[in-house]
ROMARFI-299395 format. One record per residue (C-alpha): residue in three letters; y, z, x. Coordinates in steps of 0.001 Angstrom, whole numbers. Each point is the difference from the previous one (the first is absolute). Example, Ala and Ser with C-alpha at 12.3 -4.5 7.8 and 13.67 -1.06 7.14 Angstrom:
<pts>
{ALA {-4500 7800 12300}}
{SER {3440 -660 1370}}
</pts>
This chain:
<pts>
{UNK {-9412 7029 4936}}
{UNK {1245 -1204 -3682}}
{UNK {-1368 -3073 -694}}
{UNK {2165 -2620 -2742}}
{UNK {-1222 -2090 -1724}}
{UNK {2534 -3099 -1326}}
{UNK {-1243 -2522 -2818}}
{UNK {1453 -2832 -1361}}
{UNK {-635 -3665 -1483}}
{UNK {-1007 -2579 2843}}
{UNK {3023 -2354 -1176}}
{UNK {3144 3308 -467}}
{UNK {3102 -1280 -1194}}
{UNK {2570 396 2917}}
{UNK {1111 3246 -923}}
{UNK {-3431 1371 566}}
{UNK {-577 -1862 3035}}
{UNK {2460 1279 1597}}
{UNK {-489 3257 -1127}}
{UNK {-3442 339 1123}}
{UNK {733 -1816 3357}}
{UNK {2589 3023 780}}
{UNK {-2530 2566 -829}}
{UNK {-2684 -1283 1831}}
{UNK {1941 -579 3397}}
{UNK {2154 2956 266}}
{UNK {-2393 3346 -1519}}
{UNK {1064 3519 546}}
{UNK {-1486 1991 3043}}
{UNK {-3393 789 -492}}
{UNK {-293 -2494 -3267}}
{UNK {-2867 -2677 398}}
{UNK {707 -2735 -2253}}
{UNK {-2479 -2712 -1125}}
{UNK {856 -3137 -2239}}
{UNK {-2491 -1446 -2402}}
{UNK {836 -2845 -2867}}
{UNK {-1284 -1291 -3052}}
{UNK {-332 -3563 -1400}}
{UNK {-1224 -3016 1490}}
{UNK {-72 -259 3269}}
{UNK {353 4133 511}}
{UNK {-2484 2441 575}}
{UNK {-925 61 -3508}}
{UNK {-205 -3230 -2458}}
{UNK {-36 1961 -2907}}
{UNK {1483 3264 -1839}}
{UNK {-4067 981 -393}}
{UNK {-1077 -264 3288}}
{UNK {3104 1584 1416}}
{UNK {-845 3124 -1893}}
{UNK {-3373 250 1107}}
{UNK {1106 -217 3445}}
{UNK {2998 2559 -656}}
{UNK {-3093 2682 -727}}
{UNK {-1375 -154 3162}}
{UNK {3412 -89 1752}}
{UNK {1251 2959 -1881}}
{UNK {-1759 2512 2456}}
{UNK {1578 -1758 2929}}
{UNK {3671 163 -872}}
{UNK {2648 2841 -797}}
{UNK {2604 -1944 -2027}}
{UNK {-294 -3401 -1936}}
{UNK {2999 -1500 -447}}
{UNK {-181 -3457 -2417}}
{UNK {2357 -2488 -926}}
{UNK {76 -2029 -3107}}
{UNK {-1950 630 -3830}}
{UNK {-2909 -1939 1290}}
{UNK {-1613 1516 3310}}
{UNK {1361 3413 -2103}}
{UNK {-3006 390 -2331}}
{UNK {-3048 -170 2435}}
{UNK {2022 2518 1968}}
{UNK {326 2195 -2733}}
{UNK {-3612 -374 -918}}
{UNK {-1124 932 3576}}
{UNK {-384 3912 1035}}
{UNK {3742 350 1315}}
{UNK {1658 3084 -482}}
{UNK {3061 -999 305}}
{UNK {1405 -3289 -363}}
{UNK {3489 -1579 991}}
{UNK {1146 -3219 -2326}}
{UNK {2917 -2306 408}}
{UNK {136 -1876 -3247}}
{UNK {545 -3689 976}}
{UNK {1631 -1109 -3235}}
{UNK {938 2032 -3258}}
{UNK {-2867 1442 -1588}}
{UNK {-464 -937 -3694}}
{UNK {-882 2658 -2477}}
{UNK {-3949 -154 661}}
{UNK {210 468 3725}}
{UNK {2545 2938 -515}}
{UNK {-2801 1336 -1938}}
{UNK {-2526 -250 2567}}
{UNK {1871 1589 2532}}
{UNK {491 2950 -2203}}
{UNK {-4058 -6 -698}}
{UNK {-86 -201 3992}}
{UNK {2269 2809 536}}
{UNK {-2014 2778 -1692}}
{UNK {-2944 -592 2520}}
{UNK {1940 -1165 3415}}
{UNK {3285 1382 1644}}
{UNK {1949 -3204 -1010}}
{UNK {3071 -723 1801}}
{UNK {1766 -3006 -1053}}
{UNK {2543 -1568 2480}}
{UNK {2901 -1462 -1912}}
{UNK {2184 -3051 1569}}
{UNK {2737 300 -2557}}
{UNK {1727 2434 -1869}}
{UNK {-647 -2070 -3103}}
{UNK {-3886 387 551}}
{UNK {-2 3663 932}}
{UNK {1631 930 -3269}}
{UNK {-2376 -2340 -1812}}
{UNK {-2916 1873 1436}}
{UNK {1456 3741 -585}}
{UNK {1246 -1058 -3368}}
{UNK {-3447 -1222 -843}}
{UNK {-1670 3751 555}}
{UNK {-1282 -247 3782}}
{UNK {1265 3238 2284}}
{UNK {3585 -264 948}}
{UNK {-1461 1782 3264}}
{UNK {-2288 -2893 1234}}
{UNK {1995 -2545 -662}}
{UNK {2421 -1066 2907}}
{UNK {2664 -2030 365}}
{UNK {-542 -2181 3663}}
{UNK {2418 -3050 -228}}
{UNK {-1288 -2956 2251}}
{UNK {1297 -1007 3092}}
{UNK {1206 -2299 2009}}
{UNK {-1159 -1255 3571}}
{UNK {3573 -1452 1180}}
{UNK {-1900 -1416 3248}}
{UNK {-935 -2729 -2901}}
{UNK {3650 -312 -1075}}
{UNK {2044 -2954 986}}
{UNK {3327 -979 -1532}}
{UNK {1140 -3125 -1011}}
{UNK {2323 870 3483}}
{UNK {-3168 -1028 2021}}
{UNK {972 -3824 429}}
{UNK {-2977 -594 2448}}
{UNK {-2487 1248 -3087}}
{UNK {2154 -1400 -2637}}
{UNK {663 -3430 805}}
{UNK {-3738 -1563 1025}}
{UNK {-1101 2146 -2860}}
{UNK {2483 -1195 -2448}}
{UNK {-763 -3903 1286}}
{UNK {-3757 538 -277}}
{UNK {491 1040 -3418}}
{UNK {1952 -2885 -793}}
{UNK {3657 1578 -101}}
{UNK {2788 -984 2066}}
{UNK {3251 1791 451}}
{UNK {1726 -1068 -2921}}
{UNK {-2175 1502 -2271}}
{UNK {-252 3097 -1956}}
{UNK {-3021 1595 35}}
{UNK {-987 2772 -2742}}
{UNK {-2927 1618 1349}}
{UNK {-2137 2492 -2899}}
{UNK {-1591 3061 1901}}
{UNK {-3752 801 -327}}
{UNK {-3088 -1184 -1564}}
{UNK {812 -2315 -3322}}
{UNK {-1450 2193 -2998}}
{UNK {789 406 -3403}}
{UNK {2170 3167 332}}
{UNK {1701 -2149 2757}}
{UNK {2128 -2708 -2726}}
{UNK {68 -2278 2867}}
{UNK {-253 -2609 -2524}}
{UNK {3181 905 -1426}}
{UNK {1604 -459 3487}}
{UNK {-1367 -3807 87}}
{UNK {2195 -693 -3194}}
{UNK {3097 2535 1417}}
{UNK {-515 -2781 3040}}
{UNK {-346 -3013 -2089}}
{UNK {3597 790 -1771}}
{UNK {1346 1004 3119}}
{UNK {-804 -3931 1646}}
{UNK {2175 -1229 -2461}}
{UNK {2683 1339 1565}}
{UNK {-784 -280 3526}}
{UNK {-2858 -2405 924}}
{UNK {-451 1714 3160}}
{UNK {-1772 3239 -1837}}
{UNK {-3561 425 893}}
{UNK {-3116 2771 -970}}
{UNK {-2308 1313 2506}}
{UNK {-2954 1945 -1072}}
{UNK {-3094 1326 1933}}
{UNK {-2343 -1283 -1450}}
{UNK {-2424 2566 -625}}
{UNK {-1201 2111 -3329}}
{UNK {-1435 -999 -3375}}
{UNK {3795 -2182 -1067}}
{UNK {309 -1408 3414}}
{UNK {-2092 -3245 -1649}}
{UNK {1937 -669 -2949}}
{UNK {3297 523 1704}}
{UNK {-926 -3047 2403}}
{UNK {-1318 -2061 -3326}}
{UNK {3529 785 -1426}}
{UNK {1443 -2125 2736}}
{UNK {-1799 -2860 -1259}}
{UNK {126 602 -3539}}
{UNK {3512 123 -63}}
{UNK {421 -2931 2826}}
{UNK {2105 2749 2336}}
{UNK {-2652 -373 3266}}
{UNK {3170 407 2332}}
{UNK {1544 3004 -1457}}
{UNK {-3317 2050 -160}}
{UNK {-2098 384 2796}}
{UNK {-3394 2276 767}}
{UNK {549 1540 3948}}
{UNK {-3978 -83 683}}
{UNK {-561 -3214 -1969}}
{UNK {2444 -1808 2036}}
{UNK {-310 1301 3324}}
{UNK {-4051 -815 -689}}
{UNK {-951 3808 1150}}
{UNK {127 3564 -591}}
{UNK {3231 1669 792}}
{UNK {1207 3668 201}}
{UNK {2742 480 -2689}}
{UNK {2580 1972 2333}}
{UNK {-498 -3565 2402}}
{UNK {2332 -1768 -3253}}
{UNK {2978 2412 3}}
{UNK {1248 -1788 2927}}
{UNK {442 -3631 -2164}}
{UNK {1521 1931 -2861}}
{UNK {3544 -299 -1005}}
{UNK {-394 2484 -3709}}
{UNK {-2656 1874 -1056}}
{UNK {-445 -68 -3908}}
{UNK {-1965 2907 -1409}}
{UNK {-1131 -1261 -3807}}
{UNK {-2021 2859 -1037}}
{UNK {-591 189 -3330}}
{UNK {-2288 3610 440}}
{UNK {-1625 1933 2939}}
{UNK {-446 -2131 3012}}
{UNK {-727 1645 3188}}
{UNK {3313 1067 2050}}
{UNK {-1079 -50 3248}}
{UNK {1152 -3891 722}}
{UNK {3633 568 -1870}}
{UNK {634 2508 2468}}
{UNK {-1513 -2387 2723}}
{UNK {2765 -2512 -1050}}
{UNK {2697 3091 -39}}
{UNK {-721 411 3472}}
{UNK {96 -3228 1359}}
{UNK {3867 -65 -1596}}
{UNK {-472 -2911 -2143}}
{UNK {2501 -176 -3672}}
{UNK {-1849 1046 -2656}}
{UNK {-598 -502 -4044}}
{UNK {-1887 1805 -2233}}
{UNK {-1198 779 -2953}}
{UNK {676 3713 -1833}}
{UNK {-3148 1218 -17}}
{UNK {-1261 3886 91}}
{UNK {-1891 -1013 3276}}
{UNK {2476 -1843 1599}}
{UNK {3235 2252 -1122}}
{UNK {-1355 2584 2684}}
{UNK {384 -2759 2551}}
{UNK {2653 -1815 -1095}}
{UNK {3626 1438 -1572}}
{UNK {2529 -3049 -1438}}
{UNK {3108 -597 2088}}
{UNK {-1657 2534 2432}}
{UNK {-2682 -1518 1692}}
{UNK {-651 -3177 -2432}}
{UNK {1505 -1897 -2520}}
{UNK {-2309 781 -3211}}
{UNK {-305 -1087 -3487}}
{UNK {-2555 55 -3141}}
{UNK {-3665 -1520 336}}
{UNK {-1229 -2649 -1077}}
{UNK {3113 -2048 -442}}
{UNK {443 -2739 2494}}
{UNK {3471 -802 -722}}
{UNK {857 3580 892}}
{UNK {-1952 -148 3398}}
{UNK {2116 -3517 845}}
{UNK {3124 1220 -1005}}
{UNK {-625 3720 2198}}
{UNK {-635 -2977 2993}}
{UNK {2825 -2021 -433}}
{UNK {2631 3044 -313}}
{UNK {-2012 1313 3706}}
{UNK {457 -3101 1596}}
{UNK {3636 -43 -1223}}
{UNK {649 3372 1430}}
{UNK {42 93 3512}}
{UNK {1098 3622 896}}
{UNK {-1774 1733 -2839}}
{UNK {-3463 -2307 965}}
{UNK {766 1705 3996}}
{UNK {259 3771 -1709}}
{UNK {-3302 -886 -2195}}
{UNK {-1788 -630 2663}}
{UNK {1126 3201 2358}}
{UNK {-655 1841 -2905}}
{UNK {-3557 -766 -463}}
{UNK {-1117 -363 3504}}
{UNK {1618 3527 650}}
{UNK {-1591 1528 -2637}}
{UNK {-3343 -1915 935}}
{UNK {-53 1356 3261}}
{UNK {1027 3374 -1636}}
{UNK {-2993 508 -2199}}
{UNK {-2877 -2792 836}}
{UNK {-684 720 3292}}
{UNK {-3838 -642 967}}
{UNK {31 3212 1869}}
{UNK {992 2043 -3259}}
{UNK {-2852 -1312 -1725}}
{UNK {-2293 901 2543}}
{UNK {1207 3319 259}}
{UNK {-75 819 -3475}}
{UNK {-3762 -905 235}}
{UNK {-933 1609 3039}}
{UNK {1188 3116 -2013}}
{UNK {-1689 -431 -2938}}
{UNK {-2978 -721 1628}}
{UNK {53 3445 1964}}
{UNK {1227 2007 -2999}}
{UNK {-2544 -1327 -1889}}
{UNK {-2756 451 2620}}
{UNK {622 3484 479}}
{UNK {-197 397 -3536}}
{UNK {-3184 -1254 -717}}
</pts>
């Protein structure tokens, strides 16, 4: 029987988590798949000791499949013949590099999220061949619209919203790439219009900390507010959708697409940003109202004309959750990798 392998960081970003959770519980006849993690708190601490592990596994397992830069190199430096990688975040110029030193002593397949990423790895010299395009997908069992009134009131009221207000909720994990900064100010200008306009965010990621210090910085407490901070506890991201009346997609450069299409499906309005990422989500007028990054005034003004527009707001949103259940489905993804995995096992 095959045996898999799957690695990943101890604390994945939700695309990855979810990602790895799908593999895990549903592999292909006659697949044995085992999970292992790196980082505090995993089954490794440390890059170093993962690697030295890795060797001794490497005569137990088939197929390694790793996702994310970091748990990538001590895979790489173990005895693996062939090696799967889903690249966790754009990889800079060095790491491109590495991968192309890896390739010319492992069977490298890299597993691309987004167009945007696959041509970014073919483009940078790595074999059109084993690189694959495997969108994620999405577990609608975790999906609840903003329709769900026994999710979305107590939710909304534990959050701190009541029915007048408007809340903006920004998908994901708050990163760099992710501009939800820029949405803060797009929501400041907009509560100068209507004082009922409020921000929701997650919570979690490396900007989740300084968005919540902007609140107090700029004395706007009320219109900004952190989900896990406030509700005192961890919280699945899908559990929000429910309390959301917009989602507002600030991206200012890659950001993973696997919550946009999460907020697609549960039909809430959306906003966004043009970016090369989120244009193969998102078309203007089609399935969002869109504008430039990185220009808040822009982002408020795409808002106000939505919530001005009734019927075109209604064919936004059948639009998007259509198309999300057209080409995100959960059982795609796992499909695709089921296949790779056997094509790729009978290979080696």
């Amino acid at each position: 029987m095959p045996r898999l392998l799957l690695l990943h960081d101890h604390a994945p970003t939700l695309q990855t988590q979810r990602a790895v959770s799908a593999l895990a519980s549903r592999p292909a006849p006659g697949l044995e798949v085992t999970l292992r993690t790196l980082g505090a708190g995993g089954d490794d601490l440390n890059p170093l000791s993962a690697a030295w592990r890795l060797r001794g596994l490497a005569r137990e397992y088939d197929l390694i499949h790793v996702f994310g830069h970091r748990p990538f190199a001590p895979a790489a430096f173990a005895p693996f013949r062939t090696i799967l990688y889903t690249p966790t975040q754009t990889p800079a110029r060095p790491h491109l590099r590495f991968l192309l030193a890896v390739a010319q002593y492992r069977d490298l397949h890299v597993i691309c999220p987004t167009v945007t990423l696959h041509r970014r790895c073919v483009t940078a010299g790595l074999d059109p061949d084993r690189c694959h395009l495997i969108r994620p997908g999405v577990d609608f069992s975790r999906i609840h619209s903003p329709r769900d009134h026994a999710r979305r009131s107590p939710l909304r009221a534990a959050l701190g919203f009541d029915d007048s207000h408007h809340v903006l909720l920004l998908p994901g994990e708050s990163t760099n790439n992710a501009g939800h900064d820029q949405a803060a100010w797009a929501a400041g200008i907009l509560k100068f219009l209507d004082d009922r306009v409020r921000l929701l965010f997650w919570g979690r990621g490396p900007r989740a900390k300084p968005l919540a210090q902007l609140a107090h910085q700029t004395n706007q407490r009320e219109l900004i507010t952190s989900a896990e901070q406030r509700l005192g506890r961890r919280i699945d991201f899908e559990e929000l959708l429910p309390a959301a009346d917009t989602a507002l997609v600030t991206a200012i450069g890659p950001v993973d697409t696997l919550p946009i299409a999460q907020c697609m499906a549960a039909a809430l309005p959306m906003v966004a940003t043009v970016t090369p990422t989120v244009a193969e989500l998102l078309e203007d007028r089609h399935s969002a109202m869109m504008c430039a990054p990185g220009i808040p005034r822009l982002v408020a003004r795409r808002i106000v004309e939505l919530r001005a527009d009734r019927s075109l707001r209604q064919k936004l949103i059948d639009t998007a959750r259509t198309e999300a259940y057209e080409f995100f489905p959960q059982t795609r993804f796992v499909k695709e990798h089921q296949a790779l995995y056997e094509r790729v096992a009978k290979t080696r």
